[in-house]
py3Dmol code that shows the C-alpha trace and the ligand (Angstrom):
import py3Dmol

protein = """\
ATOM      1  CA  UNK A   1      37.585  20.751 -23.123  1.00  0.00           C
ATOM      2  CA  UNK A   2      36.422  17.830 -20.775  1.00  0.00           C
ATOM      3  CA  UNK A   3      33.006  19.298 -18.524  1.00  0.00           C
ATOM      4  CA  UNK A   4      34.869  17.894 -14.754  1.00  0.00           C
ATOM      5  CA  UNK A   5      31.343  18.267 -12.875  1.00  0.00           C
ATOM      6  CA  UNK A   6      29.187  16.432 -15.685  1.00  0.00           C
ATOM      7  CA  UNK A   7      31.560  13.820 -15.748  1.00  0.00           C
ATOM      8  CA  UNK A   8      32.081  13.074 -12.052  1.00  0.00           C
ATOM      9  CA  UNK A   9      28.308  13.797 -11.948  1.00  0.00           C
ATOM     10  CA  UNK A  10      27.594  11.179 -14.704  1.00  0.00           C
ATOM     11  CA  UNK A  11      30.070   8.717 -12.936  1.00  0.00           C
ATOM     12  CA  UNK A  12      27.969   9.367  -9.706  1.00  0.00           C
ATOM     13  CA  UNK A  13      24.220   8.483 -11.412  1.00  0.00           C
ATOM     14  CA  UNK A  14      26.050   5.671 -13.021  1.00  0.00           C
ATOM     15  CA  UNK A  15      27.035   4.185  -9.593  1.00  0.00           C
ATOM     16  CA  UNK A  16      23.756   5.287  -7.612  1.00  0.00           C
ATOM     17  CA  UNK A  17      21.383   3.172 -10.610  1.00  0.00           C
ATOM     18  CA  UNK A  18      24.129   0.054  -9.983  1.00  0.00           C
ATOM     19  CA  UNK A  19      23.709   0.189  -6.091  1.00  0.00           C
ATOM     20  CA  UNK A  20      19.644   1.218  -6.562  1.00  0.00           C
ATOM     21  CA  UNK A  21      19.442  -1.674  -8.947  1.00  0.00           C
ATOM     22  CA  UNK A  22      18.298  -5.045  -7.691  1.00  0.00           C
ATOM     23  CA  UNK A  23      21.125  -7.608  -8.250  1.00  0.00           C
ATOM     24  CA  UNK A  24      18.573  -9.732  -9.869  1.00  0.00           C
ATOM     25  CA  UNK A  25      16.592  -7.413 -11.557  1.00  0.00           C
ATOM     26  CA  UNK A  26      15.525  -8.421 -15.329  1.00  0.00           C
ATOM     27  CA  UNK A  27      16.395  -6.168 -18.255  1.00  0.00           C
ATOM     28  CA  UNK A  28      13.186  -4.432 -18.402  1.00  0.00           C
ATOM     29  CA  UNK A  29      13.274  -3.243 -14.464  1.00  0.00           C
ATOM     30  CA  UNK A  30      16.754  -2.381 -14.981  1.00  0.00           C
ATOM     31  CA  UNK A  31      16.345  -0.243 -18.202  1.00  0.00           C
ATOM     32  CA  UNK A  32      13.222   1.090 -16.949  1.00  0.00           C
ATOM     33  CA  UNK A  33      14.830   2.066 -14.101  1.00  0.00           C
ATOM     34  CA  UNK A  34      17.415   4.480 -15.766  1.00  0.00           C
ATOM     35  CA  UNK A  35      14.995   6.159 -17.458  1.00  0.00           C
ATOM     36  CA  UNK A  36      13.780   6.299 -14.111  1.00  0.00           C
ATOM     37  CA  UNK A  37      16.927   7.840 -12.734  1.00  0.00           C
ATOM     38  CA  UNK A  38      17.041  10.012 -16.217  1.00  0.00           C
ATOM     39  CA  UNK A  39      13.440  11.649 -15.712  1.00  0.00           C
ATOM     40  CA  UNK A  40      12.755  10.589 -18.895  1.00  0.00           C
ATOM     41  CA  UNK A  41       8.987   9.674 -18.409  1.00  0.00           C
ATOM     42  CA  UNK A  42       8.779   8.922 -22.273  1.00  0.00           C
ATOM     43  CA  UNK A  43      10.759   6.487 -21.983  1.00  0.00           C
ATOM     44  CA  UNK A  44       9.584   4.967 -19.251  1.00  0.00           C
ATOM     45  CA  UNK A  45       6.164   5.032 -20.834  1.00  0.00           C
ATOM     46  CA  UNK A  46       7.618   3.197 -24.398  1.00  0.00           C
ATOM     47  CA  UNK A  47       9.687   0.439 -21.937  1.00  0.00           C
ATOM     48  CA  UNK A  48       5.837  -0.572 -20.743  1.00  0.00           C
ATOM     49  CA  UNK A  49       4.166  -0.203 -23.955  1.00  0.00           C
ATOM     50  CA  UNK A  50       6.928  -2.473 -25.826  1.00  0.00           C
ATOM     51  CA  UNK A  51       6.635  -4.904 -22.610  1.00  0.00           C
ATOM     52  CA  UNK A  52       3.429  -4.896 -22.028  1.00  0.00           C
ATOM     53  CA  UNK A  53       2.112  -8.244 -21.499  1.00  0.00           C
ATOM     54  CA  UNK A  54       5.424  -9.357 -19.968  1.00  0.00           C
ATOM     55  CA  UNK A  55       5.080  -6.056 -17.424  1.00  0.00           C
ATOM     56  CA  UNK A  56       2.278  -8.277 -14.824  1.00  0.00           C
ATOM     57  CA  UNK A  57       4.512 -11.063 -14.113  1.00  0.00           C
ATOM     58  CA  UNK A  58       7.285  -8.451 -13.947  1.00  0.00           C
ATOM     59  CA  UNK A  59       5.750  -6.509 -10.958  1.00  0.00           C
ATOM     60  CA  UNK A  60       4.604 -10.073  -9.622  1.00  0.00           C
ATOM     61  CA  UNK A  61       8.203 -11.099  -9.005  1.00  0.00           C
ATOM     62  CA  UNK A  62       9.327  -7.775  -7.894  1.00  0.00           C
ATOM     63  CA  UNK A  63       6.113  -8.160  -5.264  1.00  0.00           C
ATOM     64  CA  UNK A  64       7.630 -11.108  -4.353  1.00  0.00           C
ATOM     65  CA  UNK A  65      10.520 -10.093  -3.443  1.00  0.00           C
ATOM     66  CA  UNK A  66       9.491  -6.968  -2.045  1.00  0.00           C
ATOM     67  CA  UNK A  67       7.161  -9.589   0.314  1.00  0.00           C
ATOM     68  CA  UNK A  68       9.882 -11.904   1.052  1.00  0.00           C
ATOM     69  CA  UNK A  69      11.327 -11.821   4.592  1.00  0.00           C
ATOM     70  CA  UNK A  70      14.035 -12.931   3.549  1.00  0.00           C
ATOM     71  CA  UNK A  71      14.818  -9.730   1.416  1.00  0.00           C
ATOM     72  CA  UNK A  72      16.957  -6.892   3.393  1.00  0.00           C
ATOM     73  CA  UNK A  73      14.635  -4.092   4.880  1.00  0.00           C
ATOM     74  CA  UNK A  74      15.774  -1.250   2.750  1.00  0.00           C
ATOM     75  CA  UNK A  75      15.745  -3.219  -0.453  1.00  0.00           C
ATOM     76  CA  UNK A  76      12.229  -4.449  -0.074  1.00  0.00           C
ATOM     77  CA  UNK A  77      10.585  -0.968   0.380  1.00  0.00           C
ATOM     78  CA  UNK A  78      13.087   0.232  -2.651  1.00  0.00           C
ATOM     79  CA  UNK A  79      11.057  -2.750  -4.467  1.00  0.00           C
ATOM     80  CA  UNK A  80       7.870  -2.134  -3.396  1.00  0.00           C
ATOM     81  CA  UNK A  81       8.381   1.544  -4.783  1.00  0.00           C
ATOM     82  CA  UNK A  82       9.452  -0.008  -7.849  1.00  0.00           C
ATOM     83  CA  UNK A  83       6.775  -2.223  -8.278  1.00  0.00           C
ATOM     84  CA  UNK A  84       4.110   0.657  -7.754  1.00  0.00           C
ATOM     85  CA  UNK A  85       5.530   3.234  -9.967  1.00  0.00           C
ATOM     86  CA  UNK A  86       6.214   0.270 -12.742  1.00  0.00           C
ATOM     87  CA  UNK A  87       2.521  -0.249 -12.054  1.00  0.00           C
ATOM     88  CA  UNK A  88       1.528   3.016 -12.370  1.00  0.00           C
ATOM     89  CA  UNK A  89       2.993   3.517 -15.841  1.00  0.00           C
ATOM     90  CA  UNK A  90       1.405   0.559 -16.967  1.00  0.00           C
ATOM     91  CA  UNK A  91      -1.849   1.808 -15.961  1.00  0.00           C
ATOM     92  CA  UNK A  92      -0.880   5.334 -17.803  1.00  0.00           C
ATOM     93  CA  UNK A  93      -0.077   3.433 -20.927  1.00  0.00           C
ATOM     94  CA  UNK A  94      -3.064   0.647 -21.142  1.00  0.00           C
ATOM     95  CA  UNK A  95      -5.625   2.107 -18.804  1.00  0.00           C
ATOM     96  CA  UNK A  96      -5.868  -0.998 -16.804  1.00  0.00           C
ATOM     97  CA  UNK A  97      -5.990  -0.442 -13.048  1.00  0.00           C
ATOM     98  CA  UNK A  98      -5.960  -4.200 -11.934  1.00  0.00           C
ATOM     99  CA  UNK A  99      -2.528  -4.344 -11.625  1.00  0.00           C
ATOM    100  CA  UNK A 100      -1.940  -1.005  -9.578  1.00  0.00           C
ATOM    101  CA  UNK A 101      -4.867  -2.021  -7.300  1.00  0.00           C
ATOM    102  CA  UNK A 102      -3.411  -5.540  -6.438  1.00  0.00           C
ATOM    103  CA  UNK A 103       0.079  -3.785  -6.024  1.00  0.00           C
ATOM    104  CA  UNK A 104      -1.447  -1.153  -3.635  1.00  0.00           C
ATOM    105  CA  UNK A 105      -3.507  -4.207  -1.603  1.00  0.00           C
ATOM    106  CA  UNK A 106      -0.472  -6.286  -1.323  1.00  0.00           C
ATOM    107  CA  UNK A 107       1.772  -3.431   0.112  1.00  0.00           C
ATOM    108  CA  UNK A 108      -1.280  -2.221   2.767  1.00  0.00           C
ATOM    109  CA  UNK A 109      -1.423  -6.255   3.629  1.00  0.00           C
ATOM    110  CA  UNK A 110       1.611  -6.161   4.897  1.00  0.00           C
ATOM    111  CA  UNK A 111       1.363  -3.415   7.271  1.00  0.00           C
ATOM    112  CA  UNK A 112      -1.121  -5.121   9.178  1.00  0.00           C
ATOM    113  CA  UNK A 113      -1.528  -8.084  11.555  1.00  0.00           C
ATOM    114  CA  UNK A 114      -3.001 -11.327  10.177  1.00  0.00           C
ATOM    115  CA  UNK A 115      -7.050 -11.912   9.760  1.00  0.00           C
ATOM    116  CA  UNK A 116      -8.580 -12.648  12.674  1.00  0.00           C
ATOM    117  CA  UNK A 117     -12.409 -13.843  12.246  1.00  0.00           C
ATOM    118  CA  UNK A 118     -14.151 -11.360  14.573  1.00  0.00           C
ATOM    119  CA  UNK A 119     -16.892 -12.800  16.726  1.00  0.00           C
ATOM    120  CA  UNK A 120     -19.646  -9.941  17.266  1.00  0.00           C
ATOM    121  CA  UNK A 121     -20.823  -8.478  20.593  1.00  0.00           C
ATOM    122  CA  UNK A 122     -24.246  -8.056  20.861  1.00  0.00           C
ATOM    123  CA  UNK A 123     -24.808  -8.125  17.275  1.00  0.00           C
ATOM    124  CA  UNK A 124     -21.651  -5.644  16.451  1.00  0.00           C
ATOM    125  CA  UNK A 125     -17.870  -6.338  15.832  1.00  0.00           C
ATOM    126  CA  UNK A 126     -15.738  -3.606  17.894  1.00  0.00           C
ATOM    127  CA  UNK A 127     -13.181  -2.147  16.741  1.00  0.00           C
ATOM    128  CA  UNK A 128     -11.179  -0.497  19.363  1.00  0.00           C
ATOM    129  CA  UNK A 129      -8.874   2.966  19.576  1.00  0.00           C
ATOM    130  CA  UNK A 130      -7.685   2.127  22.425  1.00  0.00           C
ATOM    131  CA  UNK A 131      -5.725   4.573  24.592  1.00  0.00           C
ATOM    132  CA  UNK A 132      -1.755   4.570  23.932  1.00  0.00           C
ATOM    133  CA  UNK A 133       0.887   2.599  26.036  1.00  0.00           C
ATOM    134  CA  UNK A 134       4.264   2.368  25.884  1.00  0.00           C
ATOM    135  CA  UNK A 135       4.712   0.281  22.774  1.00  0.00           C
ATOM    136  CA  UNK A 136       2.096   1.565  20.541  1.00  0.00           C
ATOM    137  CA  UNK A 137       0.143   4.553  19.826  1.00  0.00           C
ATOM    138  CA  UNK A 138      -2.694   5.288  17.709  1.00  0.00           C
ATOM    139  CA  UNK A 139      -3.853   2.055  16.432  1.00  0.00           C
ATOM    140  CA  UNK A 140      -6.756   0.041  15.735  1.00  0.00           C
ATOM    141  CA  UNK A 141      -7.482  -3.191  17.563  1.00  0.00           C
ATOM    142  CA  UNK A 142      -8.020  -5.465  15.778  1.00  0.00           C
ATOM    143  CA  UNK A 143      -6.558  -4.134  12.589  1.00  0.00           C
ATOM    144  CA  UNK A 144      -7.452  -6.621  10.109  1.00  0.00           C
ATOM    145  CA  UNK A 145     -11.068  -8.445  10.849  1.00  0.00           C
ATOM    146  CA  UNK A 146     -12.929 -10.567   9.336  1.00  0.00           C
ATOM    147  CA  UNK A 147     -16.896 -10.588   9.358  1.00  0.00           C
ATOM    148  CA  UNK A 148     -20.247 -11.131   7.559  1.00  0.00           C
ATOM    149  CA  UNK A 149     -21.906  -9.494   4.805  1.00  0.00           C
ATOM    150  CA  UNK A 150     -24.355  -7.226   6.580  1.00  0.00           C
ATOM    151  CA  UNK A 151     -23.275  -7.222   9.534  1.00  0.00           C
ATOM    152  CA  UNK A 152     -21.564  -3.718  11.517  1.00  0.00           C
ATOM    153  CA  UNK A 153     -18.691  -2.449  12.881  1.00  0.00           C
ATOM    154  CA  UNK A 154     -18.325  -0.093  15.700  1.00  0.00           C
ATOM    155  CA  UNK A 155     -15.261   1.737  16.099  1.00  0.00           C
ATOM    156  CA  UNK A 156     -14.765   2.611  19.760  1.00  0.00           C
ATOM    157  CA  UNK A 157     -12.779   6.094  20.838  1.00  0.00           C
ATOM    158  CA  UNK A 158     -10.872   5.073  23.770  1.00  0.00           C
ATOM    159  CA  UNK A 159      -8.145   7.270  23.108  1.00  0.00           C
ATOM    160  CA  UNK A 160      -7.826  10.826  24.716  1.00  0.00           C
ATOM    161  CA  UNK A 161      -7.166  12.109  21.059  1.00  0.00           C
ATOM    162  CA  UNK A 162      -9.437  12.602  18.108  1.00  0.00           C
ATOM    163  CA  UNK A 163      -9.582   9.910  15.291  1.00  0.00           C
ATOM    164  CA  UNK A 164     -10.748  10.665  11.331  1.00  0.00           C
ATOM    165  CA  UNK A 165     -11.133   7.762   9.207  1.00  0.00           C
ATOM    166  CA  UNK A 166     -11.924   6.295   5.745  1.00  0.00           C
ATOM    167  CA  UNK A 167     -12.108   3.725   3.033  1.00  0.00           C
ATOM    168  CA  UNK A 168      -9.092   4.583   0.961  1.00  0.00           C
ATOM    169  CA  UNK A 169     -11.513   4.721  -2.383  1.00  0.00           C
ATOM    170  CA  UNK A 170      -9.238   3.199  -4.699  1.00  0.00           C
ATOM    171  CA  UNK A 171      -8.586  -0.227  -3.656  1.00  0.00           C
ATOM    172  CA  UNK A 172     -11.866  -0.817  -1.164  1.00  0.00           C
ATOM    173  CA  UNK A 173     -15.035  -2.507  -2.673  1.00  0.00           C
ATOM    174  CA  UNK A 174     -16.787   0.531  -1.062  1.00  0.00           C
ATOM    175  CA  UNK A 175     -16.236   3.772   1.076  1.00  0.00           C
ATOM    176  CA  UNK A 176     -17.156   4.246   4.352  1.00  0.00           C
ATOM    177  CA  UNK A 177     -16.186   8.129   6.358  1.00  0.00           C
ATOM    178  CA  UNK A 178     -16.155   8.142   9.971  1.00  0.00           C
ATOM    179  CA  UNK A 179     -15.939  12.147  10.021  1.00  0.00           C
ATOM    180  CA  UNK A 180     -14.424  13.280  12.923  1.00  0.00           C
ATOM    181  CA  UNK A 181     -14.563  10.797  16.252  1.00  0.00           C
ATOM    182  CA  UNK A 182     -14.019  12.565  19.222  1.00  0.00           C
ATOM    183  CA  UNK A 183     -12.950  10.999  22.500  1.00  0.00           C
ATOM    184  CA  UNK A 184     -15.415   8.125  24.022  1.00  0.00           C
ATOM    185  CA  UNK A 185     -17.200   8.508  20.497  1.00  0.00           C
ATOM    186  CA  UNK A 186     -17.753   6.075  18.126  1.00  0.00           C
ATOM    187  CA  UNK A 187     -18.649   5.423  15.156  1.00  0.00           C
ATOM    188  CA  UNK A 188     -20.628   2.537  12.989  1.00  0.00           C
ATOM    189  CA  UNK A 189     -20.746   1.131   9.552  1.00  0.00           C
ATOM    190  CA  UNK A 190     -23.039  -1.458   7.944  1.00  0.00           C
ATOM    191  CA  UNK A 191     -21.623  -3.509   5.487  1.00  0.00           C
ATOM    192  CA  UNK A 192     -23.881  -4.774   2.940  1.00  0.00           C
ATOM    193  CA  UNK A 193     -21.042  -5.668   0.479  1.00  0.00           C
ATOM    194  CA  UNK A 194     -18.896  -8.543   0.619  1.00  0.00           C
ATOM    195  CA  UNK A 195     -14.808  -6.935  -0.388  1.00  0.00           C
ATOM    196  CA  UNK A 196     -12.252  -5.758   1.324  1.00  0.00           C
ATOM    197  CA  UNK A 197     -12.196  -2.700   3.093  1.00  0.00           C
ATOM    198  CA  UNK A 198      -8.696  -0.887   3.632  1.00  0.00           C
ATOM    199  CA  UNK A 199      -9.072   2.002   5.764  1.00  0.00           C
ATOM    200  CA  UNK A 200      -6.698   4.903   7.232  1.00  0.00           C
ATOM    201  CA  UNK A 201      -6.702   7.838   9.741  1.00  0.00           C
ATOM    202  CA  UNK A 202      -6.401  11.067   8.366  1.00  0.00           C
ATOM    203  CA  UNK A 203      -4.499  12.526  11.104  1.00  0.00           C
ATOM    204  CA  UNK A 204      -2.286   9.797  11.884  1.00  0.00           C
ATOM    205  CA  UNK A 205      -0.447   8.361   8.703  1.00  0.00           C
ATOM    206  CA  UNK A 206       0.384   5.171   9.733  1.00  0.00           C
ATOM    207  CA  UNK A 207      -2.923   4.219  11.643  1.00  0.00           C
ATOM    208  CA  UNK A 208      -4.372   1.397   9.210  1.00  0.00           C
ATOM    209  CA  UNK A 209      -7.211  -1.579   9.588  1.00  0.00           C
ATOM    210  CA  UNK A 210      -9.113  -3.635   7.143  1.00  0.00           C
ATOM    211  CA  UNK A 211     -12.634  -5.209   6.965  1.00  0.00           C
ATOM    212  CA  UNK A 212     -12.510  -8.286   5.523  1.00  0.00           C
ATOM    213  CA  UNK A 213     -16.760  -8.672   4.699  1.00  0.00           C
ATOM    214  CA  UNK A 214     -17.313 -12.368   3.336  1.00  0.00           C
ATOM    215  CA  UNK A 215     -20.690 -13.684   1.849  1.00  0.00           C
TER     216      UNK A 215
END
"""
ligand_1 = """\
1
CU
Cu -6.014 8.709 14.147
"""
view = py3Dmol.view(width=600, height=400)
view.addModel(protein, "pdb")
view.setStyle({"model": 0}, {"cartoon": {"style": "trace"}})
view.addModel(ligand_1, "xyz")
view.setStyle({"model": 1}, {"stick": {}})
view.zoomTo()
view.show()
């Protein structure tokens, strides 16, 4: 006797991994990407393992892709997905986190505006919240700086809302916590360590900046 639902439900997976599936996907994405579909985390695991030194430049041209502007919205973030939770396995299985880390910097990069060298105002670079308009809301300004090894930042609470912000630990050369900035507060950090600082806001999700502290 033929099982109707786990056969149109099999049909169904079978379709949704062909659509999911980059066109151009190599044969180690695509199989790990059924165990994907399957839950099968030990498989996914053994796909790495067996693949491991060929997994970097795999996740390197998926991050390329995912980068390209050329690629269609909705397939880039499907990539950049891909390429983070390929990266994460690999990590699981060989308990490397370099290749995670540059994954996670890449997709934060391009979230934010290009570098701008940040010329410092009586010996401080400001970083503003500035109050919302009609195009943006809760943002820093500048969002992606560039400045000296020991010299500080002051982020400036312009905003009529409170702002709660920090180094995100795992991909920052070093942590920084601005606790909780109320309205026309601030707050200032001295950066002794040249690195890259990626930072978010608690409260709001999608309210990102960088320090970019050079020797
Ligand atoms: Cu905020």
């Amino acid at each position: 006797m033929i099982n109707f639902r786990g056969f149109v439900s099999a049909i169904l997976l079978s379709l949704y991994i062909l659509s999911a599936t980059p066109s151009n996907a190599s044969e180690i994405t695509d199989s790990f990407m059924e165990a994907r579909q399957m839950s099968n985390i030990l498989k996914m695991k053994s796909i790495i393992k067996e693949n491991k030194e060929k997994i970097p430049e795999e996740v390197n041209v998926l991050m390329e892709e995912a980068l390209n502007p050329e690629t269609p919205k909705e397939e880039r973030e499907w990539r950049l997905l891909l390429a983070e939770l390929i990266a994460r396995t690999y990590q699981e299985v060989t308990r490397d986190a370099n290749l995670l880390k540059g994954v996670k910097r890449k997709a934060f990069n391009t979230k934010l505006t290009p570098a701008v060298i940040s010329s410092a105002t009586e010996g401080l670079h400001i970083v503003e919240i500035p109050k919302p308009d009609e195009n943006t809301k809760n943002i820093f300004k500048p969002d992606n700086t560039i400045i000296k090894k020991g010299e500080t930042v002051k982020w400036v609470n312009n905003d009529s809302v409170e702002h709660k912000f920090a180094a995100v630990a795992a991909i920052s050369e070093g942590s920084f916590d601005s606790k909780t900035v109320e309205p026309e507060n601030s707050f200032e950090f001295k950066f002794e360590n040249p690195g890259e600082y990626f930072y978010i806001c608690f409260i709001h999700q999608s309210m990102i900046g960088k320090i970019i502290v050079e020797e």
